[in-house]
N, CA and C atoms of all chains as a GROMACS GRO file, in nm:
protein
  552
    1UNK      N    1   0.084  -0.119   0.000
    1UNK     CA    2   0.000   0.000   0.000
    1UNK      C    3   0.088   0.124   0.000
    2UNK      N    4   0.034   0.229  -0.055
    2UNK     CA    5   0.106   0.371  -0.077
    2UNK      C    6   0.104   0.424   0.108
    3UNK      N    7   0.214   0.496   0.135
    3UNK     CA    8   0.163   0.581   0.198
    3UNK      C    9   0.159   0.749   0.227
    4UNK      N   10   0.069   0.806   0.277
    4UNK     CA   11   0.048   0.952   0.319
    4UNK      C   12   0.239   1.006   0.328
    5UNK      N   13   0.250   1.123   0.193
    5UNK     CA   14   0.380   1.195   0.181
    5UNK      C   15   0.396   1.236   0.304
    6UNK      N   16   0.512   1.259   0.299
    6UNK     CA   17   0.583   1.321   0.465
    6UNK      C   18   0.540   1.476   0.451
    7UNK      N   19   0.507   1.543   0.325
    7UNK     CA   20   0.474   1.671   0.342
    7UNK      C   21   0.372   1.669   0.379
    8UNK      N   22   0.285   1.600   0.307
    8UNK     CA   23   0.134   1.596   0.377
    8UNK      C   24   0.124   1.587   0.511
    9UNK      N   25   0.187   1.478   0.549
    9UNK     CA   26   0.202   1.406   0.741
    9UNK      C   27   0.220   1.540   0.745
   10UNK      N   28   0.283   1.624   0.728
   10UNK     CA   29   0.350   1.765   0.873
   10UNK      C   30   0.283   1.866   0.821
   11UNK      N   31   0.198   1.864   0.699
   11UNK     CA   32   0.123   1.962   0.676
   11UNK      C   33  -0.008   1.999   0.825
   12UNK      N   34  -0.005   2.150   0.813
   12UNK     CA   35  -0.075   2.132   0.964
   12UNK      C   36  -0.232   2.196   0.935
   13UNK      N   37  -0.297   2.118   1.031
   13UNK     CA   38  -0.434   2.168   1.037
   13UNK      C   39  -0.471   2.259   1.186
   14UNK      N   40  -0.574   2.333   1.223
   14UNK     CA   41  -0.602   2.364   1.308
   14UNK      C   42  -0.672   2.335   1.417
   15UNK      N   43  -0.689   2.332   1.516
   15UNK     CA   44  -0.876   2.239   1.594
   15UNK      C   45  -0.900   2.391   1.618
   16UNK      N   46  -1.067   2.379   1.735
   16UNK     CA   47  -1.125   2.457   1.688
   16UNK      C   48  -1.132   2.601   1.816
   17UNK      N   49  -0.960   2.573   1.858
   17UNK     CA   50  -0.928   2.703   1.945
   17UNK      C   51  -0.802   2.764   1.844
   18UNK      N   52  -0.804   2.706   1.696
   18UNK     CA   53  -0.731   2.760   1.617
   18UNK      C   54  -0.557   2.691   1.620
   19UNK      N   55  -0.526   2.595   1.768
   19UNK     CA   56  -0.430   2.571   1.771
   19UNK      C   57  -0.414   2.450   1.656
   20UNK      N   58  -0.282   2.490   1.598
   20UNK     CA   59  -0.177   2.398   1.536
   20UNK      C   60  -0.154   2.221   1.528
   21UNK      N   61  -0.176   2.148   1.433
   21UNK     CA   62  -0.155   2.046   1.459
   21UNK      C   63  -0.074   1.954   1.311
   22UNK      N   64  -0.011   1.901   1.375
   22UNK     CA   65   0.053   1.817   1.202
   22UNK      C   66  -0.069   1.745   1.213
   23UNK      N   67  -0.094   1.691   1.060
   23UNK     CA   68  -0.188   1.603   1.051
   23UNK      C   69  -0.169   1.494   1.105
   24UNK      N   70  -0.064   1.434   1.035
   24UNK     CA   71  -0.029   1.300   1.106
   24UNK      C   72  -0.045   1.248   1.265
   25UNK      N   73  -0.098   1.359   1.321
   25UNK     CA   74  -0.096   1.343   1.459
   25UNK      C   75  -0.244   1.271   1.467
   26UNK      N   76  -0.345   1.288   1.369
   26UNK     CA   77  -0.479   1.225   1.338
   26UNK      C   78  -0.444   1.081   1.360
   27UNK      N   79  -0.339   1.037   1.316
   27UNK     CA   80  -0.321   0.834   1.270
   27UNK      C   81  -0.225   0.788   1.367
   28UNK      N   82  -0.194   0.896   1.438
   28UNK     CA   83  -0.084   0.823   1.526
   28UNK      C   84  -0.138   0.750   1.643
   29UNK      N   85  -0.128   0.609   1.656
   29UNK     CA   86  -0.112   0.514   1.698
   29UNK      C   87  -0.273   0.427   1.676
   30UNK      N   88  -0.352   0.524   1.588
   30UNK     CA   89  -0.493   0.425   1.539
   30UNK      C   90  -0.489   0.475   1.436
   31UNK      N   91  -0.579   0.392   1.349
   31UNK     CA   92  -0.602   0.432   1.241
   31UNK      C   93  -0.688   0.529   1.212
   32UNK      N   94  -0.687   0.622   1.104
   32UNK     CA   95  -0.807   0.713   1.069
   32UNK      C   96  -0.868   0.742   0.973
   33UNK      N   97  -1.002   0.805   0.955
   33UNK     CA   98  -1.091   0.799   0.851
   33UNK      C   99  -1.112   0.973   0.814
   34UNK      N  100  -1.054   0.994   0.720
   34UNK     CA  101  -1.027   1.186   0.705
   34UNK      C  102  -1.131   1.233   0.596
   35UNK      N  103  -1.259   1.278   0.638
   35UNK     CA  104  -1.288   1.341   0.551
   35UNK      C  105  -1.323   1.526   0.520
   36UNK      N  106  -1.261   1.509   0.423
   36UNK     CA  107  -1.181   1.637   0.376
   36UNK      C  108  -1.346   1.705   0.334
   37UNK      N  109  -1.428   1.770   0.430
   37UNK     CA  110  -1.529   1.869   0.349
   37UNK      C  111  -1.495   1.957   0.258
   38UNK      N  112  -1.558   2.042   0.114
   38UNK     CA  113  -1.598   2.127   0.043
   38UNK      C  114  -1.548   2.262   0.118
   39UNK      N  115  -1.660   2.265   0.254
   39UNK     CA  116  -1.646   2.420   0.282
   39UNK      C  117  -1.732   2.393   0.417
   40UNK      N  118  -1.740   2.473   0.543
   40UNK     CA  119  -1.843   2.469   0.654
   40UNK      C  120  -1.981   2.506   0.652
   41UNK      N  121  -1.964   2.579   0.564
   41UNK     CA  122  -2.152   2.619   0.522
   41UNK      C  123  -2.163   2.672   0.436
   42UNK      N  124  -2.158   1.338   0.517
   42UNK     CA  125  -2.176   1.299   0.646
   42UNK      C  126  -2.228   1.209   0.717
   43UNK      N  127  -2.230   1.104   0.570
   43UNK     CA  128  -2.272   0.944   0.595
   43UNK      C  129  -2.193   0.920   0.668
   44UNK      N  130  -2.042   0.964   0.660
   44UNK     CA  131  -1.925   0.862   0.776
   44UNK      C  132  -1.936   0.908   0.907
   45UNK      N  133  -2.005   1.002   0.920
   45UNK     CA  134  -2.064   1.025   1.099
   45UNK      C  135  -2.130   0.955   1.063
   46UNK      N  136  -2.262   0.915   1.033
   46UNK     CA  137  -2.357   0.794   1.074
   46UNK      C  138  -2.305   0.671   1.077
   47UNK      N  139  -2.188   0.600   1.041
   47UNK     CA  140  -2.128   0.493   1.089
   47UNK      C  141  -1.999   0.519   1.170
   48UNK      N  142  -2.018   0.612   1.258
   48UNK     CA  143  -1.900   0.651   1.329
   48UNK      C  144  -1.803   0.528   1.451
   49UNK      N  145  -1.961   0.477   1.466
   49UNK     CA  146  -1.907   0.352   1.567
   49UNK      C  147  -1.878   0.230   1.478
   50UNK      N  148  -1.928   0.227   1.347
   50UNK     CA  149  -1.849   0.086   1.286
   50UNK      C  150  -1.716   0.133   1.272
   51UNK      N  151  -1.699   0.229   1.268
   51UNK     CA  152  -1.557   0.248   1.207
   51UNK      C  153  -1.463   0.263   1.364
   52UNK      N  154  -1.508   0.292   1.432
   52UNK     CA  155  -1.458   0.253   1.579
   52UNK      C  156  -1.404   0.132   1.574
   53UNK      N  157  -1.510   0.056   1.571
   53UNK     CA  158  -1.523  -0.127   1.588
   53UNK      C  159  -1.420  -0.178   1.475
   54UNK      N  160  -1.396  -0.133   1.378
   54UNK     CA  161  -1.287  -0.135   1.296
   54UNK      C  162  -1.131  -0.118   1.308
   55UNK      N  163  -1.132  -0.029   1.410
   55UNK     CA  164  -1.028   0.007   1.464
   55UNK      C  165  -0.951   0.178   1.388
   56UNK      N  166  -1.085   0.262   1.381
   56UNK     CA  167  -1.044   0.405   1.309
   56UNK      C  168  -1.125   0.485   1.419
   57UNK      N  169  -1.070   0.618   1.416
   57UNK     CA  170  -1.131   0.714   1.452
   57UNK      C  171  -1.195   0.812   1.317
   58UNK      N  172  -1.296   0.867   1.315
   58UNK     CA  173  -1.323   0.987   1.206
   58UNK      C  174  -1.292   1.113   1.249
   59UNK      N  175  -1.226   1.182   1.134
   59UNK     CA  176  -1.220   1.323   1.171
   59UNK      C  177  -1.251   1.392   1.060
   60UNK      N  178  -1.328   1.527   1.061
   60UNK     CA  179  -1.368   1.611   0.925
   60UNK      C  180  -1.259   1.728   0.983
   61UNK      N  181  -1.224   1.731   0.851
   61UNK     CA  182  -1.168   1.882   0.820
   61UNK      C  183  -1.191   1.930   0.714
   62UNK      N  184  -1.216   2.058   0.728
   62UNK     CA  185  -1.269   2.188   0.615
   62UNK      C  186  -1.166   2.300   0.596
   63UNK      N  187  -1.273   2.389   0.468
   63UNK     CA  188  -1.115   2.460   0.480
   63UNK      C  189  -1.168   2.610   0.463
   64UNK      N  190  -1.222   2.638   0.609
   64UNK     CA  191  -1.259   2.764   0.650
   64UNK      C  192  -1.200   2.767   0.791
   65UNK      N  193  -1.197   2.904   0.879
   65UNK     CA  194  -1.146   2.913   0.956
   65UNK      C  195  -1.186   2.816   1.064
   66UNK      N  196  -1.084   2.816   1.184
   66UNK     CA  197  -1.181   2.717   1.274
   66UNK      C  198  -1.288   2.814   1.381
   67UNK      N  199  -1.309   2.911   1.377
   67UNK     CA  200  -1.490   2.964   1.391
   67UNK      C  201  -1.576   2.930   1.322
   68UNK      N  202  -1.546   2.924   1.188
   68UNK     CA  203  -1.687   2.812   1.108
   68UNK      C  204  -1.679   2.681   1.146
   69UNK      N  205  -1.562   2.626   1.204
   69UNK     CA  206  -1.506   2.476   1.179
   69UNK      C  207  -1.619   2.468   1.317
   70UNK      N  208  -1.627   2.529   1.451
   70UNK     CA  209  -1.674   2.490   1.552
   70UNK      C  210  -1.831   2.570   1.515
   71UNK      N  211  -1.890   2.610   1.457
   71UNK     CA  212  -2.028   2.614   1.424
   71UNK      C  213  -2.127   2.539   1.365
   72UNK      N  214  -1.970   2.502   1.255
   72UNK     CA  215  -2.046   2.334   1.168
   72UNK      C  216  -2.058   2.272   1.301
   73UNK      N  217  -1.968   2.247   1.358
   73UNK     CA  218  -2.001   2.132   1.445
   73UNK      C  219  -2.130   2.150   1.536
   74UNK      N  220  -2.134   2.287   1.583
   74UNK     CA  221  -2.286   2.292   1.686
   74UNK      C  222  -2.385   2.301   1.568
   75UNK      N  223  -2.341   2.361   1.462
   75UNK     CA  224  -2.483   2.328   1.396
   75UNK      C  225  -2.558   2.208   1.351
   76UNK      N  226  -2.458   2.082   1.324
   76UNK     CA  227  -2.471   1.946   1.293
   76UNK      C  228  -2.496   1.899   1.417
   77UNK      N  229  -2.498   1.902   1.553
   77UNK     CA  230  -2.444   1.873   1.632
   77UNK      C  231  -2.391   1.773   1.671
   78UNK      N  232  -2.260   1.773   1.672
   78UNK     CA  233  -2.206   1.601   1.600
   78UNK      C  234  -2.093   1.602   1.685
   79UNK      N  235  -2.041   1.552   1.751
   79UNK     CA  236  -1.896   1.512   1.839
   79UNK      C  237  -1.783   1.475   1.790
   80UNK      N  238  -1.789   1.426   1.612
   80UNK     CA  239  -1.658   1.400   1.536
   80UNK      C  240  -1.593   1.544   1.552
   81UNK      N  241  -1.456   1.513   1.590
   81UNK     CA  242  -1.388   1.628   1.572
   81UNK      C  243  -1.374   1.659   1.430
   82UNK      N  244  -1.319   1.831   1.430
   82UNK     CA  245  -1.372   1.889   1.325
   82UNK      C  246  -1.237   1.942   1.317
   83UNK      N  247  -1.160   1.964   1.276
   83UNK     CA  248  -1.026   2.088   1.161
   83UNK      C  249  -1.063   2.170   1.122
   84UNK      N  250  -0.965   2.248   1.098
   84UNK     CA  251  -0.981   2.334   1.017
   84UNK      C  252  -0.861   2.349   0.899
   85UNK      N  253  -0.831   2.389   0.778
   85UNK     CA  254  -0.720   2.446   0.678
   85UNK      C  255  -0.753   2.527   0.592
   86UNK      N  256  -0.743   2.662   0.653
   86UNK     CA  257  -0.775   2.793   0.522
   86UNK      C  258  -0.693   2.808   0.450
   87UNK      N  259  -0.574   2.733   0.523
   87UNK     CA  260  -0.511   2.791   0.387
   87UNK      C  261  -0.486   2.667   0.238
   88UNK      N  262  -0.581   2.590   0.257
   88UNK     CA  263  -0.569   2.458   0.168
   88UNK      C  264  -0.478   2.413   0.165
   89UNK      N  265  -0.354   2.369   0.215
   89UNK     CA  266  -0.211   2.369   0.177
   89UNK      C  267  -0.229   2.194   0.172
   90UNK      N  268  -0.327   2.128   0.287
   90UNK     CA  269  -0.348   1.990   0.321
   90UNK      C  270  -0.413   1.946   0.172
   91UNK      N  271  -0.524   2.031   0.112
   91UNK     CA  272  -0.574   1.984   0.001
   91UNK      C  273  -0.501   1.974  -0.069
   92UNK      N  274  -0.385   2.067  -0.143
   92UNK     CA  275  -0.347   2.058  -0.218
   92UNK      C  276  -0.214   1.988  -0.253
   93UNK      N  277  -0.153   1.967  -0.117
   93UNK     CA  278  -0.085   1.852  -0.091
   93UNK      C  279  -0.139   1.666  -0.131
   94UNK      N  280  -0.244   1.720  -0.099
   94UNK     CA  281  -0.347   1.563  -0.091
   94UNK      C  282  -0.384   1.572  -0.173
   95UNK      N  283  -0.388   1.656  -0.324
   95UNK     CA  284  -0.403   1.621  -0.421
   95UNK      C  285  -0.555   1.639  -0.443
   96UNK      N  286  -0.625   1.681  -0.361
   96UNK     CA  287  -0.761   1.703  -0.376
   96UNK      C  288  -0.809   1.773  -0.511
   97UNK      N  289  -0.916   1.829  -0.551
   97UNK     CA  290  -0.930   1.868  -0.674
   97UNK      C  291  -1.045   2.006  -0.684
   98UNK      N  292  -1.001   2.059  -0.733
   98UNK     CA  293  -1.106   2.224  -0.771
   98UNK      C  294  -1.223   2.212  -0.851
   99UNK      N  295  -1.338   2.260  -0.824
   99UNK     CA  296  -1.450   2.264  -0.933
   99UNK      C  297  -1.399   2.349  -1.038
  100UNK      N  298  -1.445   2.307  -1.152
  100UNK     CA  299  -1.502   2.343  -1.266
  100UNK      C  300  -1.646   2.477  -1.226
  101UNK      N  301  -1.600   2.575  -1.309
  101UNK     CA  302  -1.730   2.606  -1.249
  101UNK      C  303  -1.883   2.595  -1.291
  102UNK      N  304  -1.892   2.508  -1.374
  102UNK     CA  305  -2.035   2.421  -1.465
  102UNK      C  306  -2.007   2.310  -1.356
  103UNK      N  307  -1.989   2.255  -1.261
  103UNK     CA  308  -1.986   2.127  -1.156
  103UNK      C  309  -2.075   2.199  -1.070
  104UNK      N  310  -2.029   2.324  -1.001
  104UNK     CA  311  -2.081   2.356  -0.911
  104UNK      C  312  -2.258   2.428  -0.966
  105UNK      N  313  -2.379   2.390  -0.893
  105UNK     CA  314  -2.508   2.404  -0.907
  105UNK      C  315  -2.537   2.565  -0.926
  106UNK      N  316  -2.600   2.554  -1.047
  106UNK     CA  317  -2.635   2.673  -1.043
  106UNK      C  318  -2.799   2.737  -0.951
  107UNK      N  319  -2.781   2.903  -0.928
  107UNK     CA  320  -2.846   2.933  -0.838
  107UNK      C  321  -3.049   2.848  -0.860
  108UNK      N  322  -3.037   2.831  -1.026
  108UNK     CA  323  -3.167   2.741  -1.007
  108UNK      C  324  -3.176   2.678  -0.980
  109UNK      N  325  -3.097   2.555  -0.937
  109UNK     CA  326  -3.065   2.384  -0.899
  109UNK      C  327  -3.063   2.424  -0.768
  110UNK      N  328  -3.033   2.562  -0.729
  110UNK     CA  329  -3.061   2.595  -0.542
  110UNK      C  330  -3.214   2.602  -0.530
  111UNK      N  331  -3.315   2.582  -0.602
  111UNK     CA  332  -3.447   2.612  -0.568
  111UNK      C  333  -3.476   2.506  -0.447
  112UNK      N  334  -3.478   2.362  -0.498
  112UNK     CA  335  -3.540   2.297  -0.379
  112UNK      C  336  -3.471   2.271  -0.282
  113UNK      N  337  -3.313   2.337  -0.278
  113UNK     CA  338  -3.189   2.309  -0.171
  113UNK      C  339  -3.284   2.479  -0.075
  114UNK      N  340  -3.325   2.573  -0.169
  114UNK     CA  341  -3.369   2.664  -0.073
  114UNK      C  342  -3.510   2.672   0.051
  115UNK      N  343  -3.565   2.572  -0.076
  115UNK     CA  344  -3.734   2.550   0.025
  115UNK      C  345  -3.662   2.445   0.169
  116UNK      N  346  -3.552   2.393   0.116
  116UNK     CA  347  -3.542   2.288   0.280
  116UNK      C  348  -3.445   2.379   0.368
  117UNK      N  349  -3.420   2.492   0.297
  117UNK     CA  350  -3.313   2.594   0.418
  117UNK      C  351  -3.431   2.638   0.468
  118UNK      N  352  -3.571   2.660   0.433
  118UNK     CA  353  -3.639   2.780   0.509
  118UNK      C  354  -3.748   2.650   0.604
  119UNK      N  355  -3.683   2.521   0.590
  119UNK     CA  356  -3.754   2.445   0.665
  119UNK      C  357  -3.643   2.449   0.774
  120UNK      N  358  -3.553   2.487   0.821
  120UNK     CA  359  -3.476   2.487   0.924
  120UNK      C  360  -3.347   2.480   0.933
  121UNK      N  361  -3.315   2.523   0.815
  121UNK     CA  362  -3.128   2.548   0.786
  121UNK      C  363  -3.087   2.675   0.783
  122UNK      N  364  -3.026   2.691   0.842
  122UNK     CA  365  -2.976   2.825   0.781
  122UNK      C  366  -2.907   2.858   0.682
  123UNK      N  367  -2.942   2.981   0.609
  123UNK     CA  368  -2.871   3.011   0.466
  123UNK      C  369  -2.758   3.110   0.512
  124UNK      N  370  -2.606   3.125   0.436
  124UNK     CA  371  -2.537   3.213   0.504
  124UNK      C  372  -2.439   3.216   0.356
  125UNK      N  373  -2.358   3.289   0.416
  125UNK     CA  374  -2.232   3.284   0.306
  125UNK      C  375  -2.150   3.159   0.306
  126UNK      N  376  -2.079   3.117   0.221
  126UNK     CA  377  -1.999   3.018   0.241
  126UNK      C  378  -1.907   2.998   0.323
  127UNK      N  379  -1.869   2.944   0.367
  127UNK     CA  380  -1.802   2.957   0.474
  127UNK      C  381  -1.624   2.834   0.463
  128UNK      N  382  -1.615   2.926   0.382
  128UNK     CA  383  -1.440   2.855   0.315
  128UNK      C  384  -1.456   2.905   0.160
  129UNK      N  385  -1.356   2.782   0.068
  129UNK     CA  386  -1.335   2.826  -0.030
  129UNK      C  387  -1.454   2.727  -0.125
  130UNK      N  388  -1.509   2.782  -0.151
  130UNK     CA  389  -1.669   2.733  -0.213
  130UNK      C  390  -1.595   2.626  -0.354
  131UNK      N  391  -1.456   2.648  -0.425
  131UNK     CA  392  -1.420   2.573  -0.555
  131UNK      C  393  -1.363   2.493  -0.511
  132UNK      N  394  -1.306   2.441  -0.371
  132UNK     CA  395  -1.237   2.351  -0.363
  132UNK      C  396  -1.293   2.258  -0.303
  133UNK      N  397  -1.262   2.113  -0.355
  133UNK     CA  398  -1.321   1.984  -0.352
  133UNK      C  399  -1.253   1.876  -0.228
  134UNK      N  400  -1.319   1.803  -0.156
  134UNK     CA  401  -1.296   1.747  -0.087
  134UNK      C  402  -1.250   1.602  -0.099
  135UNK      N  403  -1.278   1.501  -0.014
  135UNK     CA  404  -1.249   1.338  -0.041
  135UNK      C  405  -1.249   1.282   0.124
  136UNK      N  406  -1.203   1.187   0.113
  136UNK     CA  407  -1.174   1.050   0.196
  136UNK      C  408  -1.081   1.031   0.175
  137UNK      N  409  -0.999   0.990   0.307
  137UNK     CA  410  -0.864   0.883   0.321
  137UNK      C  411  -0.898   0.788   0.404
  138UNK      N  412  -0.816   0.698   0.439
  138UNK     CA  413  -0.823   0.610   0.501
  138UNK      C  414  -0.691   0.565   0.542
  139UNK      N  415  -0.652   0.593   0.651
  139UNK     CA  416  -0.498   0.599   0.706
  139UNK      C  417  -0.454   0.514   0.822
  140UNK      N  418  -0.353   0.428   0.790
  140UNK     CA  419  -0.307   0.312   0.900
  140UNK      C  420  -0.248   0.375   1.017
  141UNK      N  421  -0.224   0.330   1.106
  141UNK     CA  422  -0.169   0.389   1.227
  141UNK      C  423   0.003   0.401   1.191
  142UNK      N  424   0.057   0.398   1.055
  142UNK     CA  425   0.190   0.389   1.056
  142UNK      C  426   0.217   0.469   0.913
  143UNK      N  427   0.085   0.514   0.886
  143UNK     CA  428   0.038   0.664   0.780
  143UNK      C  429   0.022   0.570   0.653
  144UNK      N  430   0.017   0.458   0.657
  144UNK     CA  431  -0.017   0.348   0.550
  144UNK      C  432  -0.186   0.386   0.473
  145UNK      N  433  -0.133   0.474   0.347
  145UNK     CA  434  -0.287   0.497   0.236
  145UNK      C  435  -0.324   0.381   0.224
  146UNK      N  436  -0.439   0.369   0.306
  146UNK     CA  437  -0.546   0.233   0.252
  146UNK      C  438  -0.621   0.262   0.137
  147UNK      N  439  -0.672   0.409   0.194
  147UNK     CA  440  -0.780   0.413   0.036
  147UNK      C  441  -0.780   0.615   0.074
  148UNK      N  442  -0.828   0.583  -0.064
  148UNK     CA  443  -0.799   0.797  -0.107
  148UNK      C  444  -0.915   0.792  -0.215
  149UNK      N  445  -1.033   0.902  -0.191
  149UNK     CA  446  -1.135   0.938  -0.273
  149UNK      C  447  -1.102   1.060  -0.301
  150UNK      N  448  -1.086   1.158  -0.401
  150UNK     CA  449  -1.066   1.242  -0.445
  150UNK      C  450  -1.183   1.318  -0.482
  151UNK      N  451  -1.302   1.382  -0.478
  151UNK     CA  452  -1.439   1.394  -0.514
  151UNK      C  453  -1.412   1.488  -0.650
  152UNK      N  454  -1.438   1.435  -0.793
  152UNK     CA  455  -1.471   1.517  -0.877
  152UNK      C  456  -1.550   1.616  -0.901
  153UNK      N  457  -1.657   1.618  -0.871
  153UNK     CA  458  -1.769   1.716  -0.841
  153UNK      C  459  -1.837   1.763  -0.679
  154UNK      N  460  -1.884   1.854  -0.667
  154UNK     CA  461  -1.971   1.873  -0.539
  154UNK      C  462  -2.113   1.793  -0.542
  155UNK      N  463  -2.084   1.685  -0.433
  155UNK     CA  464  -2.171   1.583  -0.364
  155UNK      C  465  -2.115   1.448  -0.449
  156UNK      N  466  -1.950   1.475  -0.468
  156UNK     CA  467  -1.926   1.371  -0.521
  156UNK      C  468  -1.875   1.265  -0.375
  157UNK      N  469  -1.976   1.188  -0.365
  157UNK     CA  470  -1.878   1.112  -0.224
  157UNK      C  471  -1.828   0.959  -0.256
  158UNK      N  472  -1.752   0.902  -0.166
  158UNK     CA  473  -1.731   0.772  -0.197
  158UNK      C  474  -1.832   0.688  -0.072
  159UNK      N  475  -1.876   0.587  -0.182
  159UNK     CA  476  -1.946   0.448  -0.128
  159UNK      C  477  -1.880   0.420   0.059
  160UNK      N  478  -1.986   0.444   0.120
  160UNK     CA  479  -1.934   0.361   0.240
  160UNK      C  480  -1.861   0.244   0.243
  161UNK      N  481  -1.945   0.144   0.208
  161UNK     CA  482  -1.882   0.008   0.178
  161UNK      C  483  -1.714   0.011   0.135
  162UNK      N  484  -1.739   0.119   0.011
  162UNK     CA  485  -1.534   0.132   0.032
  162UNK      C  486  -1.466   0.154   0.133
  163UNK      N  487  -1.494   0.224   0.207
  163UNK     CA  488  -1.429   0.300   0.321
  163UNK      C  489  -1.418   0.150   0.416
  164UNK      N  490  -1.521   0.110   0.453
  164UNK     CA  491  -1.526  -0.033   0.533
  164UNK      C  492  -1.449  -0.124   0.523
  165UNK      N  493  -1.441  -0.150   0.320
  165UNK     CA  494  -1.361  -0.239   0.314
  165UNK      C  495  -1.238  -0.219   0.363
  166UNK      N  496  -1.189  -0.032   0.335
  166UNK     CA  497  -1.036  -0.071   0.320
  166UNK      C  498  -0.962  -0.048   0.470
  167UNK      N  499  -1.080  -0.053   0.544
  167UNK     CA  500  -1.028  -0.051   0.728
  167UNK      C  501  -1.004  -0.228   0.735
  168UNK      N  502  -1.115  -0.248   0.673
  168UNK     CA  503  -1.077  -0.415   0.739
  168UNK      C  504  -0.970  -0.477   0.645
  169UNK      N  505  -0.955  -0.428   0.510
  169UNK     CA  506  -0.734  -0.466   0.490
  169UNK      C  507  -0.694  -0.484   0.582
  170UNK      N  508  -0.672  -0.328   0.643
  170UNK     CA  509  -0.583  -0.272   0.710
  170UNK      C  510  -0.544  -0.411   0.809
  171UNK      N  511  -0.649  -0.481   0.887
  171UNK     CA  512  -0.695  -0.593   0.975
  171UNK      C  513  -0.642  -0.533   1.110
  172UNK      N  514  -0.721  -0.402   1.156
  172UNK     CA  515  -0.711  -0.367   1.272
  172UNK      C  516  -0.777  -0.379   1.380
  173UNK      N  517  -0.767  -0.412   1.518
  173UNK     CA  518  -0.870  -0.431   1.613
  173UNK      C  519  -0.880  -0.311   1.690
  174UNK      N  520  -1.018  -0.297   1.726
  174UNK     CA  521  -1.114  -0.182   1.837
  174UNK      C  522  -0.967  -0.162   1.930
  175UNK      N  523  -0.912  -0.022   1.940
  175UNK     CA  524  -0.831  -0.044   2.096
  175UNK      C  525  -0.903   0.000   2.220
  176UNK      N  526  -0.860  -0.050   2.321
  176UNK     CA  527  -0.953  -0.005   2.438
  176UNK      C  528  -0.911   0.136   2.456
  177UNK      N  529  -0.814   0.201   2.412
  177UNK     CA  530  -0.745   0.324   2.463
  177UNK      C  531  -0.852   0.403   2.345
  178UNK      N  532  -0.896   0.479   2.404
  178UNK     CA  533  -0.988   0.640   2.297
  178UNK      C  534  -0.918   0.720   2.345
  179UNK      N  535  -0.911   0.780   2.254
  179UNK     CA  536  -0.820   0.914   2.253
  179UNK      C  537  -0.905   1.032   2.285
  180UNK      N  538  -0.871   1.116   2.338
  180UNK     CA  539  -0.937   1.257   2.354
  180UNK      C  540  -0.885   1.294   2.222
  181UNK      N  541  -1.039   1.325   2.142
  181UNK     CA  542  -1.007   1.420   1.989
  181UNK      C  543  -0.943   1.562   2.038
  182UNK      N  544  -0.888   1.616   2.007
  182UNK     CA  545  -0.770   1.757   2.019
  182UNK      C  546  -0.928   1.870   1.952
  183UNK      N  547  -0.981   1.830   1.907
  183UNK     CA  548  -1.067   1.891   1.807
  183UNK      C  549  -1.193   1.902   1.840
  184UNK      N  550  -1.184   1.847   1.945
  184UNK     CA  551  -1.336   1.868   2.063
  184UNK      C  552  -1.338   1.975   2.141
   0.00000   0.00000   0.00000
């Protein structure tokens, strides 16, 4: 199986006090199911 | 937002779900009270994750025109609210499906808006993976 680029992994997202997160921090140590919405409303 | 409605098979699978969008995270935590839904939620305004991930842009004949909003409008005035968009309205979303060791099980790319992938895919490609439920839950960061 392919896996998730290392740029992607450290590409960062936010939660929802705006703080910082690599993505990869989503899969670390379970697996995860990412879905990427359009837009919030 | 079918994959919130099987949020606990995919538990039992051995995944957590997480949505991320790509408006600020003040819309990111409104979707969420407005859905009112407990999957943690992201945020990426600045698309950098999409476009890394290869995600894909509308066309702008994909995206519905304001007449194809007629009967999307009679069910906003049944109890949705109508607002501005809230991110970048051309950019397209998807599904991954990611091993605990960043192993791509499966990647939906959505060509169009309301392009989604089949549950059943998503299912299958957790149980590849052949992962079990852990007893450890994580506090989502995104709650």
């Amino acid at each position: 199986m392919d896996h998730i680029g290392a740029e992607a992994a450290r590409s960062v997202v936010l939660d929802l006090e705006g703080k910082p997160h690599p993505l990869e921090t989503l899969w670390k140590g379970r697996a995860a199911v990412l879905a990427f919405v359009r837009h919030f409303g | 937002m079918q994959l919130h409605r099987i949020r606990d098979e995919l538990h039992a699978l051995g995944a957590d779900l997480f949505i991320i969008g790509n408006g600020a995270p003040h819309f990111a935590r409104a979707f969420r009270e407005d859905l009112g839904i407990t999957t943690p939620v992201y945020a990426d305004p600045s698309l950098r994750t999409y476009r890394l991930l290869k995600f894909k842009r509308a066309a702008k004949d994909t995206i519905p025109s304001l007449k194809t909003y007629g009967a999307a409008l009679r069910a906003l005035r049944q109890g949705f609210r109508q607002g501005r968009v809230q991110g970048d309205a051309w950019q397209l979303g998807g599904v991954l499906v990611v091993g605990p060791d960043g192993t791509l099980a499966y990647r939906h790319a959505s060509a169009t808006a309301g392009d989604h992938p089949p549950v059943a895919e998503v299912l299958d490609a957790l149980k590849r993976l052949g992962l079990k439920e852990s007893v450890h839950l994580r506090e989502p960061s995104g709650s």
